[in-house]
mmJSON file of the N, C-alpha and C atoms, coordinates in Angstrom:
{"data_MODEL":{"atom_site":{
"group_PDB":["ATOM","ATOM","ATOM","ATOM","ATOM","ATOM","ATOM","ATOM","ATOM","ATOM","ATOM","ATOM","ATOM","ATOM","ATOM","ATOM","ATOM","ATOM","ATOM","ATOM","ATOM","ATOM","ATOM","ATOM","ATOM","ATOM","ATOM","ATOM","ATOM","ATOM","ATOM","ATOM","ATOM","ATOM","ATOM","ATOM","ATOM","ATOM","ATOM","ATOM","ATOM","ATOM","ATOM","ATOM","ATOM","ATOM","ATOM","ATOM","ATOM","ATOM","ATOM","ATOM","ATOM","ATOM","ATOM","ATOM","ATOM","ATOM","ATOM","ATOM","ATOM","ATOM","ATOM","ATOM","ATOM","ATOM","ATOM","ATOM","ATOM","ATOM","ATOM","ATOM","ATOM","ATOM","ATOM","ATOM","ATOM","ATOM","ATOM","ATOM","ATOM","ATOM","ATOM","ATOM","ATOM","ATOM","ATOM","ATOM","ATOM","ATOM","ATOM","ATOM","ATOM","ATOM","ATOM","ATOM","ATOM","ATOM","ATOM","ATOM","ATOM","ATOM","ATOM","ATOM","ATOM","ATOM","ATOM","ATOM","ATOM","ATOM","ATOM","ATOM","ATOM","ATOM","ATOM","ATOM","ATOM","ATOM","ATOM","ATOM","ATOM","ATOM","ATOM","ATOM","ATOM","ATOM","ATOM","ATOM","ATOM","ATOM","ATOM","ATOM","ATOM","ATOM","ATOM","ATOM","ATOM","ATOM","ATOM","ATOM","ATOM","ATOM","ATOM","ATOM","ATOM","ATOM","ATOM","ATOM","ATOM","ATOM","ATOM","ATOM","ATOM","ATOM","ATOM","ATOM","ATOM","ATOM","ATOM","ATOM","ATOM","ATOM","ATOM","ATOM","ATOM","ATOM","ATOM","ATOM","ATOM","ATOM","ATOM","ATOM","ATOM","ATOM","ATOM","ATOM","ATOM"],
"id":[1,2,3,4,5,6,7,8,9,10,11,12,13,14,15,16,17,18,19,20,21,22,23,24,25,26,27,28,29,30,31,32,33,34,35,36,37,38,39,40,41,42,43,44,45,46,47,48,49,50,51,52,53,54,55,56,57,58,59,60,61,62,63,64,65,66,67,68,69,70,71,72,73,74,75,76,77,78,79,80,81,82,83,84,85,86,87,88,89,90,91,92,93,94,95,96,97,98,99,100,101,102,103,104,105,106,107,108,109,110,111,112,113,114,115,116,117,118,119,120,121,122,123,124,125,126,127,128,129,130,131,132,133,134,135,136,137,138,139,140,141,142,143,144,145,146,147,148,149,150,151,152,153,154,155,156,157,158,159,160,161,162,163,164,165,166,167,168,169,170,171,172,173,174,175,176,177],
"type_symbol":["N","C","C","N","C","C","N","C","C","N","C","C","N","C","C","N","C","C","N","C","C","N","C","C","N","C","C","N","C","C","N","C","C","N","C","C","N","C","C","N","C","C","N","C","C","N","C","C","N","C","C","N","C","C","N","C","C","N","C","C","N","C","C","N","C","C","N","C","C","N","C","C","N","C","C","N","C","C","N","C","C","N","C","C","N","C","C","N","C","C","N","C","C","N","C","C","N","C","C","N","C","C","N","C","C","N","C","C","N","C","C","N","C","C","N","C","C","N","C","C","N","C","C","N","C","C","N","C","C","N","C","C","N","C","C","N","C","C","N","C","C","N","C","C","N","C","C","N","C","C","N","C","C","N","C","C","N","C","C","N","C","C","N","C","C","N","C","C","N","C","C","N","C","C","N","C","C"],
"label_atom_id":["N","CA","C","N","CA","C","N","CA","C","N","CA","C","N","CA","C","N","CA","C","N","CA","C","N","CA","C","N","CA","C","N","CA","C","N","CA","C","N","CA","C","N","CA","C","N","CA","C","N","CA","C","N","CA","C","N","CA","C","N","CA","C","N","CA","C","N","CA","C","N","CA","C","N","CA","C","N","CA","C","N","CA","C","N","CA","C","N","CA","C","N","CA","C","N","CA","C","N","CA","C","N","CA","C","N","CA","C","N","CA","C","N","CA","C","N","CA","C","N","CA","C","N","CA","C","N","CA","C","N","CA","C","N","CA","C","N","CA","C","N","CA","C","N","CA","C","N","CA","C","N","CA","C","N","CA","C","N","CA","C","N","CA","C","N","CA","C","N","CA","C","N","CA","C","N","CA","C","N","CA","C","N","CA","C","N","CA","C","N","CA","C","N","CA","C","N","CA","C","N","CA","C","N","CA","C"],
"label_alt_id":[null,null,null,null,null,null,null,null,null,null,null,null,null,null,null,null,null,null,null,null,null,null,null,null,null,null,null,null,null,null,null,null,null,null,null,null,null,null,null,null,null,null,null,null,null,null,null,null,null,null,null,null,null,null,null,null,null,null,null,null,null,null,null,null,null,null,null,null,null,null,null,null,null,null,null,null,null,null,null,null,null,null,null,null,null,null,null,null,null,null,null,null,null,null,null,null,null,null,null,null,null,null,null,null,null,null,null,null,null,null,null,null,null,null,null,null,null,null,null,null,null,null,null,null,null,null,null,null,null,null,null,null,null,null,null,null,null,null,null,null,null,null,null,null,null,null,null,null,null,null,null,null,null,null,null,null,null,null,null,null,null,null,null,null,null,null,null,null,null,null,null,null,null,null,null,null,null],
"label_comp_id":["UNK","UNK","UNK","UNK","UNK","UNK","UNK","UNK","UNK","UNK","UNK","UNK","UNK","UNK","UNK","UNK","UNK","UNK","UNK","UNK","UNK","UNK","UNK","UNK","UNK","UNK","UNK","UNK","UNK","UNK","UNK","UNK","UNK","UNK","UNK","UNK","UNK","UNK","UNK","UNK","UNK","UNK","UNK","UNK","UNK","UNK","UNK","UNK","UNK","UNK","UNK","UNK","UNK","UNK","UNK","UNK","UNK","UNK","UNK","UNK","UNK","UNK","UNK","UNK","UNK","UNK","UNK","UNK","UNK","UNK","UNK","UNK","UNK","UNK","UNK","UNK","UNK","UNK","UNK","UNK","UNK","UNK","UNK","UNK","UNK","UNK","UNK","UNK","UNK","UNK","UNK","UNK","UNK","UNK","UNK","UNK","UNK","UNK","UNK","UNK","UNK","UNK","UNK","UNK","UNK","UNK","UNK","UNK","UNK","UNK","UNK","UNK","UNK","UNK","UNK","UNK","UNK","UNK","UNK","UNK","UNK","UNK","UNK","UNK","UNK","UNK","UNK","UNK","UNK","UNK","UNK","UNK","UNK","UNK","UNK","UNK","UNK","UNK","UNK","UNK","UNK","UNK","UNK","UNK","UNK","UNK","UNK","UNK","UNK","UNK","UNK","UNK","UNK","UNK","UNK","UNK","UNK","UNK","UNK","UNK","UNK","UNK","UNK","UNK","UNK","UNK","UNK","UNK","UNK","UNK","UNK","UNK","UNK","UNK","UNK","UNK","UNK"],
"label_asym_id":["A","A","A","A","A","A","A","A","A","A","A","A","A","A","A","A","A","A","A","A","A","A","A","A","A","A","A","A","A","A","A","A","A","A","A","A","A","A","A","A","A","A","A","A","A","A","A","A","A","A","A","A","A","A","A","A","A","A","A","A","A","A","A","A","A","A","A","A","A","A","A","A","A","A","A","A","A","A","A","A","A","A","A","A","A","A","A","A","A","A","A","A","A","A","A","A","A","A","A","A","A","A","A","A","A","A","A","A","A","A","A","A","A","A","A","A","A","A","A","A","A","A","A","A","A","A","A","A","A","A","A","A","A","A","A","A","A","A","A","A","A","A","A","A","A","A","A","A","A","A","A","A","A","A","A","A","A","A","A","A","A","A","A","A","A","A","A","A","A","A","A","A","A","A","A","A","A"],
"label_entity_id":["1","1","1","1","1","1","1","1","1","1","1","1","1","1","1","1","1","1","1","1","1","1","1","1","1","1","1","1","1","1","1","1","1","1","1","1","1","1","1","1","1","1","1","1","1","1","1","1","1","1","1","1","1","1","1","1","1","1","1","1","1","1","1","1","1","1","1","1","1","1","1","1","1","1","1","1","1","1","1","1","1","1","1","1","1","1","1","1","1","1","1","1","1","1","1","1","1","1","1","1","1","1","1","1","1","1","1","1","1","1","1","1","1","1","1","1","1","1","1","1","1","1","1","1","1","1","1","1","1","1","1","1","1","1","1","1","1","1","1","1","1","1","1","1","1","1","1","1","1","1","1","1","1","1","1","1","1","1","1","1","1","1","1","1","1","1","1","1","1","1","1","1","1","1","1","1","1"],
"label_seq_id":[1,1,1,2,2,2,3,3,3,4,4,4,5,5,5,6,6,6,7,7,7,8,8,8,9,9,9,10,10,10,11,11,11,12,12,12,13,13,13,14,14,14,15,15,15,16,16,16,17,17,17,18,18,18,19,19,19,20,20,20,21,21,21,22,22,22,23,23,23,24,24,24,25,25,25,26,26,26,27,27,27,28,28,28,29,29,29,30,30,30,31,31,31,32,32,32,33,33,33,34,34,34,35,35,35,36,36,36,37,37,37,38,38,38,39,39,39,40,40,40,41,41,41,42,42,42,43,43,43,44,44,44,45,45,45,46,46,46,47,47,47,48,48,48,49,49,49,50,50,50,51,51,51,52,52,52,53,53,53,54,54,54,55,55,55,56,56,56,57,57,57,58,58,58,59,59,59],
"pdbx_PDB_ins_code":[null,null,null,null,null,null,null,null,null,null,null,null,null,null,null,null,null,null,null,null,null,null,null,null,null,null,null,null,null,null,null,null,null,null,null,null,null,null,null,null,null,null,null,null,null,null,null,null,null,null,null,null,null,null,null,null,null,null,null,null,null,null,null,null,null,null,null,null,null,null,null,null,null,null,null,null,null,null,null,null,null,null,null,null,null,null,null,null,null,null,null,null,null,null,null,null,null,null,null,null,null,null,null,null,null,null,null,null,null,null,null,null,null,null,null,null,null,null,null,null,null,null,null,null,null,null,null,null,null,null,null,null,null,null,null,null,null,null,null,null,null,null,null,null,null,null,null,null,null,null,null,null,null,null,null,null,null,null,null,null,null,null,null,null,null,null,null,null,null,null,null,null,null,null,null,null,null],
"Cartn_x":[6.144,6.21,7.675,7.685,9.366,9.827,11.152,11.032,11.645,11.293,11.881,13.631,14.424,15.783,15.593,16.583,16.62,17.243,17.58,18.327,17.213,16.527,14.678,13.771,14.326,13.04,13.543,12.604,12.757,12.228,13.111,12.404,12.688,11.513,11.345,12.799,13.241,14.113,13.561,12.276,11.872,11.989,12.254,12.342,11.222,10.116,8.812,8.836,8.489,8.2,7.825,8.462,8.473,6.823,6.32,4.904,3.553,3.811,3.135,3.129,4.072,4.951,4.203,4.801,4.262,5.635,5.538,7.038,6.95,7.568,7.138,6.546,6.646,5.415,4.183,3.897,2.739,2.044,2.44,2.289,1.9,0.567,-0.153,0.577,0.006,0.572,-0.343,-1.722,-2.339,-3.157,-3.083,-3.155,-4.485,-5.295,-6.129,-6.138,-6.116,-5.701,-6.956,-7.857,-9.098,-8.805,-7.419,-7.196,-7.71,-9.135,-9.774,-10.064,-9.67,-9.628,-10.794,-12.072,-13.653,-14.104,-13.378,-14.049,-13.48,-12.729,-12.07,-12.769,-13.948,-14.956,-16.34,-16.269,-17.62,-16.516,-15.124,-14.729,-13.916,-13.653,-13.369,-14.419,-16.078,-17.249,-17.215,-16.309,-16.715,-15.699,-14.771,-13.985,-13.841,-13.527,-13.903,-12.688,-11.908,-11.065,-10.255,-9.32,-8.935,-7.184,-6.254,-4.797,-3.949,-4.07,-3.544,-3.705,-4.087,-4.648,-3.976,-3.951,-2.746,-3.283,-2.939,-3.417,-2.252,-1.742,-1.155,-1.852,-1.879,-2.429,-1.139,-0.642,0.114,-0.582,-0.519,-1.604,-0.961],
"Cartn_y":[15.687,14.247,13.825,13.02,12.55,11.656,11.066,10.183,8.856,7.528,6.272,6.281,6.241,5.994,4.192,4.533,3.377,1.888,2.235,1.234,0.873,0.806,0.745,0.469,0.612,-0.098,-1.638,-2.309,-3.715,-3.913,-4.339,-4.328,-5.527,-5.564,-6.94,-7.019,-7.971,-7.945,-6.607,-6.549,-4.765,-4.13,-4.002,-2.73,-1.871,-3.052,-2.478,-2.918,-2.027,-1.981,-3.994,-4.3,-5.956,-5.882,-7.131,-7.733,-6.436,-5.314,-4.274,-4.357,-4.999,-4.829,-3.346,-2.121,-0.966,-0.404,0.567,1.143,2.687,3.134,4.734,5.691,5.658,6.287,6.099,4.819,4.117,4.601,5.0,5.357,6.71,7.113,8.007,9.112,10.237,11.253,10.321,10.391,9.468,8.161,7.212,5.801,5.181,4.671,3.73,2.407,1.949,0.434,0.04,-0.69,-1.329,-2.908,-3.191,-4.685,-5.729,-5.909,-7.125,-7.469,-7.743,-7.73,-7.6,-8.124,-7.977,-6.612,-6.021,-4.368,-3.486,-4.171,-2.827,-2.475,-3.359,-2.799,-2.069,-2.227,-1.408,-0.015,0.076,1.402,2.376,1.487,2.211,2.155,1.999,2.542,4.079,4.846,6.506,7.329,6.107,6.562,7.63,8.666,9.415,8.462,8.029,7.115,6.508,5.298,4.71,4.166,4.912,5.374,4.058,3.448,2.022,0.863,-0.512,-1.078,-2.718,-2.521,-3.51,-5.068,-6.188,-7.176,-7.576,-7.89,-9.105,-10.023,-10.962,-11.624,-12.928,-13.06,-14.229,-14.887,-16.297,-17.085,-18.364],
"Cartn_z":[6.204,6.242,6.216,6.944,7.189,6.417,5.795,5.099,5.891,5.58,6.208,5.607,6.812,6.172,5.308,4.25,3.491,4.446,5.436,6.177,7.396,7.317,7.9,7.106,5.745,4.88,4.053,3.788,3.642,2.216,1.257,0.234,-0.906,-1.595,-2.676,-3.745,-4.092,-5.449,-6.502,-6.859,-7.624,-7.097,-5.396,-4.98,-4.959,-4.613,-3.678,-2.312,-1.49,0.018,0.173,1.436,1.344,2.129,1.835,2.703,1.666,0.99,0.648,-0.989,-1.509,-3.133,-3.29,-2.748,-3.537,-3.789,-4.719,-5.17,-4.67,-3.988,-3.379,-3.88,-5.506,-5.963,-6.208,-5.921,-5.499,-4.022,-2.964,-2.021,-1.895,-1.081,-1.275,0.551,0.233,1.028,2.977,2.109,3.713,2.888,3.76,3.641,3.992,3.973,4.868,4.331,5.673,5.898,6.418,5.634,6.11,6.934,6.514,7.621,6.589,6.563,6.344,4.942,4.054,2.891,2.435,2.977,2.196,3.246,3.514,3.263,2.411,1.361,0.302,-0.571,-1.239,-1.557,-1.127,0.387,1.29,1.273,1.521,1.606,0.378,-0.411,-1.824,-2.759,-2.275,-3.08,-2.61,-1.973,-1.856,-1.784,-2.949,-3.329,-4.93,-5.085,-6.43,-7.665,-6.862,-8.154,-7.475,-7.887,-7.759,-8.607,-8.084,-9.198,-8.758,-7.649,-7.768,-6.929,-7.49,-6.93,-6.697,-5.242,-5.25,-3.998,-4.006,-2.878,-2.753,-1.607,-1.165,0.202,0.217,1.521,1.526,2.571,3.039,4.075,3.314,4.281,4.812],
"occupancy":[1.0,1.0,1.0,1.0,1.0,1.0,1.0,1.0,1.0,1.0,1.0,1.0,1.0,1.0,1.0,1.0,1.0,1.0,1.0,1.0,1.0,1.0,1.0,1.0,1.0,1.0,1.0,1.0,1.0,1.0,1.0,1.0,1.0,1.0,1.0,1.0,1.0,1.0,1.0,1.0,1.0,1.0,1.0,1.0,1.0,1.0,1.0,1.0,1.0,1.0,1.0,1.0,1.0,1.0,1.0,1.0,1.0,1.0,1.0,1.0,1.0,1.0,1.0,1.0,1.0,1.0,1.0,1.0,1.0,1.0,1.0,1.0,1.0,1.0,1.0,1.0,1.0,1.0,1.0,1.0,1.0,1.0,1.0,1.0,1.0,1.0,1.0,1.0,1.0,1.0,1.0,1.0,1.0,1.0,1.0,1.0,1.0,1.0,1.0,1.0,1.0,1.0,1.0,1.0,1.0,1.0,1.0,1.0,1.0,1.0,1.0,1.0,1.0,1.0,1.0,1.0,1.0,1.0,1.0,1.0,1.0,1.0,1.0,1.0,1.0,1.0,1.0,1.0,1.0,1.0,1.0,1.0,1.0,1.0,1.0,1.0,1.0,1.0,1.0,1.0,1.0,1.0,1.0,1.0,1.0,1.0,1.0,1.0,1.0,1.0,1.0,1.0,1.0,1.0,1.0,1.0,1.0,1.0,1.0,1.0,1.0,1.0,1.0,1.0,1.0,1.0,1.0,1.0,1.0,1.0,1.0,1.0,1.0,1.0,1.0,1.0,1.0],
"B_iso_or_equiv":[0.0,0.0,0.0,0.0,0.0,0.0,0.0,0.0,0.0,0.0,0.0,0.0,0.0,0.0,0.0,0.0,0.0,0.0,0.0,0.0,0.0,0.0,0.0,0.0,0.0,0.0,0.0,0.0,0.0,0.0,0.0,0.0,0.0,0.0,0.0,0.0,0.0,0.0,0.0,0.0,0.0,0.0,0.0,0.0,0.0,0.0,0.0,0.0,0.0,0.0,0.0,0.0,0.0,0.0,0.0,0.0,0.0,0.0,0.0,0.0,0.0,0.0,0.0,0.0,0.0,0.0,0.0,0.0,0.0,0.0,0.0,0.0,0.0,0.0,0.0,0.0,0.0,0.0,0.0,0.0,0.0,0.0,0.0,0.0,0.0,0.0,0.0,0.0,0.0,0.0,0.0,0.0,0.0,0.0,0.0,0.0,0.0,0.0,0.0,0.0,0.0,0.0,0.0,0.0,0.0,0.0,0.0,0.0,0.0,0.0,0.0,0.0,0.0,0.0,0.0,0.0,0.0,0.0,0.0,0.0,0.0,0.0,0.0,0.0,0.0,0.0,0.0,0.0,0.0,0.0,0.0,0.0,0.0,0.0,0.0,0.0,0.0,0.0,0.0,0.0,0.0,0.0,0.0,0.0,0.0,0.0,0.0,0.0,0.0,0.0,0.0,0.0,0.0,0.0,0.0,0.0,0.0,0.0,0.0,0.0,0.0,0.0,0.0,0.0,0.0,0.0,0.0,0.0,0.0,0.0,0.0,0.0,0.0,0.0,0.0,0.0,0.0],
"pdbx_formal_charge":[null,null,null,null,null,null,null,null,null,null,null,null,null,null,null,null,null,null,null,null,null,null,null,null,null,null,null,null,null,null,null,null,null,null,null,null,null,null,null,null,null,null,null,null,null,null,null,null,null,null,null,null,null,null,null,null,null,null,null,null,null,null,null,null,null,null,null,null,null,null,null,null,null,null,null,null,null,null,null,null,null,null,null,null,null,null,null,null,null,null,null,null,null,null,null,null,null,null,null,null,null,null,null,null,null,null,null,null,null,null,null,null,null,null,null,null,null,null,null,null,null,null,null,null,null,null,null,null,null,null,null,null,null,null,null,null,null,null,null,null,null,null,null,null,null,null,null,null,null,null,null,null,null,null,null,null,null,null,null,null,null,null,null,null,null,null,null,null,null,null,null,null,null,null,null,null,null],
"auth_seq_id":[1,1,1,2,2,2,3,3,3,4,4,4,5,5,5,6,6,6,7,7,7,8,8,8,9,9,9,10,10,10,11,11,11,12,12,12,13,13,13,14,14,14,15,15,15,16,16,16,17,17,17,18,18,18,19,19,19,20,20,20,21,21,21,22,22,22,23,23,23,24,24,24,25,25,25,26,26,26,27,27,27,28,28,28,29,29,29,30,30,30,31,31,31,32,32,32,33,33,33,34,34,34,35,35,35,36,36,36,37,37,37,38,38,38,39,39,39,40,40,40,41,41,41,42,42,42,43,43,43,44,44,44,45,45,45,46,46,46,47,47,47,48,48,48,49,49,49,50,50,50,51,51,51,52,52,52,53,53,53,54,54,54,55,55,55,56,56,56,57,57,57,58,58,58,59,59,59],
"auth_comp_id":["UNK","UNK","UNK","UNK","UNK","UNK","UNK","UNK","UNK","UNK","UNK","UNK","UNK","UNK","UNK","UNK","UNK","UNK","UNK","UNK","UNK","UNK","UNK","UNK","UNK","UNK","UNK","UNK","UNK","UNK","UNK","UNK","UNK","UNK","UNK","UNK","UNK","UNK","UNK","UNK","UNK","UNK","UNK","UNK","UNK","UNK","UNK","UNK","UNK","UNK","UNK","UNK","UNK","UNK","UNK","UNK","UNK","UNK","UNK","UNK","UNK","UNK","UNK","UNK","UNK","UNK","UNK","UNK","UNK","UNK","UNK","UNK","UNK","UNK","UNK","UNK","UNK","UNK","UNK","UNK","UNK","UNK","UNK","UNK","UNK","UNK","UNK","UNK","UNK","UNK","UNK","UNK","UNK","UNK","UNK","UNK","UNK","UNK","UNK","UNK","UNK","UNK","UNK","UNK","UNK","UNK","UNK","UNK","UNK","UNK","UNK","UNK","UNK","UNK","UNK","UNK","UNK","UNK","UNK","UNK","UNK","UNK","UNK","UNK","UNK","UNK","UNK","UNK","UNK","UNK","UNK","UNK","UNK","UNK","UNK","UNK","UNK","UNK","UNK","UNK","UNK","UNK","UNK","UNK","UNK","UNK","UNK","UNK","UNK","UNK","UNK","UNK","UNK","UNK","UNK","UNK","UNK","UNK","UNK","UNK","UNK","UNK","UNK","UNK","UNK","UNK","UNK","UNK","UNK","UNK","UNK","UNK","UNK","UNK","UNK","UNK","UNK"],
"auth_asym_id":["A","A","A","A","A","A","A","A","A","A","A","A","A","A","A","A","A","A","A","A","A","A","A","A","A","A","A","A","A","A","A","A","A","A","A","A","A","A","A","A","A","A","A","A","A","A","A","A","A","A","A","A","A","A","A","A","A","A","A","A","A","A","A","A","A","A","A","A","A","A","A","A","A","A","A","A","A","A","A","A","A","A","A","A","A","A","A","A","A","A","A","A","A","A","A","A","A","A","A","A","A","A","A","A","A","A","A","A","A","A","A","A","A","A","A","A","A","A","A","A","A","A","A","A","A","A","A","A","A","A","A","A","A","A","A","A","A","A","A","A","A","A","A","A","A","A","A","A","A","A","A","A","A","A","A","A","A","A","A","A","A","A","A","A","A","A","A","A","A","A","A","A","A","A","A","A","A"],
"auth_atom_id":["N","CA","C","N","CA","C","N","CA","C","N","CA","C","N","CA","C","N","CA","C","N","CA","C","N","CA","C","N","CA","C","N","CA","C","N","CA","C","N","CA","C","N","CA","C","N","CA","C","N","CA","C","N","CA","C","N","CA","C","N","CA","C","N","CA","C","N","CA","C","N","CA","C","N","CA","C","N","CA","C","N","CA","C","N","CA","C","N","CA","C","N","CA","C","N","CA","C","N","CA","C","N","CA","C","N","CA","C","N","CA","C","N","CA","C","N","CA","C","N","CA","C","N","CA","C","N","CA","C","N","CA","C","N","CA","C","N","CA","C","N","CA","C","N","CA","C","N","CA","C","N","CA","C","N","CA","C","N","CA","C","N","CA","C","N","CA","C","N","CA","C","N","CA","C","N","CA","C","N","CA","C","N","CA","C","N","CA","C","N","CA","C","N","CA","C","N","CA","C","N","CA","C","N","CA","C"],
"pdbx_PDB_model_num":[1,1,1,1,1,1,1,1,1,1,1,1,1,1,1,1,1,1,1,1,1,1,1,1,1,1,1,1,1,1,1,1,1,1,1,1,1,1,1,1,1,1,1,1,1,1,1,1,1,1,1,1,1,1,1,1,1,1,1,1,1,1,1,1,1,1,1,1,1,1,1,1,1,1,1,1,1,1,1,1,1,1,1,1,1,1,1,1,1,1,1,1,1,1,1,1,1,1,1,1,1,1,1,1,1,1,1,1,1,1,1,1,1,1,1,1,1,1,1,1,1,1,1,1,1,1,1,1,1,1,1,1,1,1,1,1,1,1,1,1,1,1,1,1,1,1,1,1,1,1,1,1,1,1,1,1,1,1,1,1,1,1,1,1,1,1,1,1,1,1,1,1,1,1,1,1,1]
}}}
């Protein structure tokens, strides 16, 4: 896995990933992105756990 140069990544005053607020150890090796906010519970029911749990929506 490659890493993002720091001069390509965009980030909050804490220094979480911008539009995402996650902090890189928050960030998992593979990702899924369900898009639509009312399927995170049809697709993290088969899930065995759940280590962090995060929303942002800009509306």
């Amino acid at each position: 896995m490659s890493k993002i140069p720091e001069s390509e990544l965009i980030l909050n005053s804490d220094h979480s990933v911008y539009h995402l607020n996650l902090h890189p150890h928050e960030i998992a090796e593979t990702v899924i992105n369900v898009g639509d906010p009312d399927r995170v519970a049809l697709v993290s029911k088969f899930f065995e756990r759940i280590e962090v749990k995060k929303q942002k929506r800009d509306l």
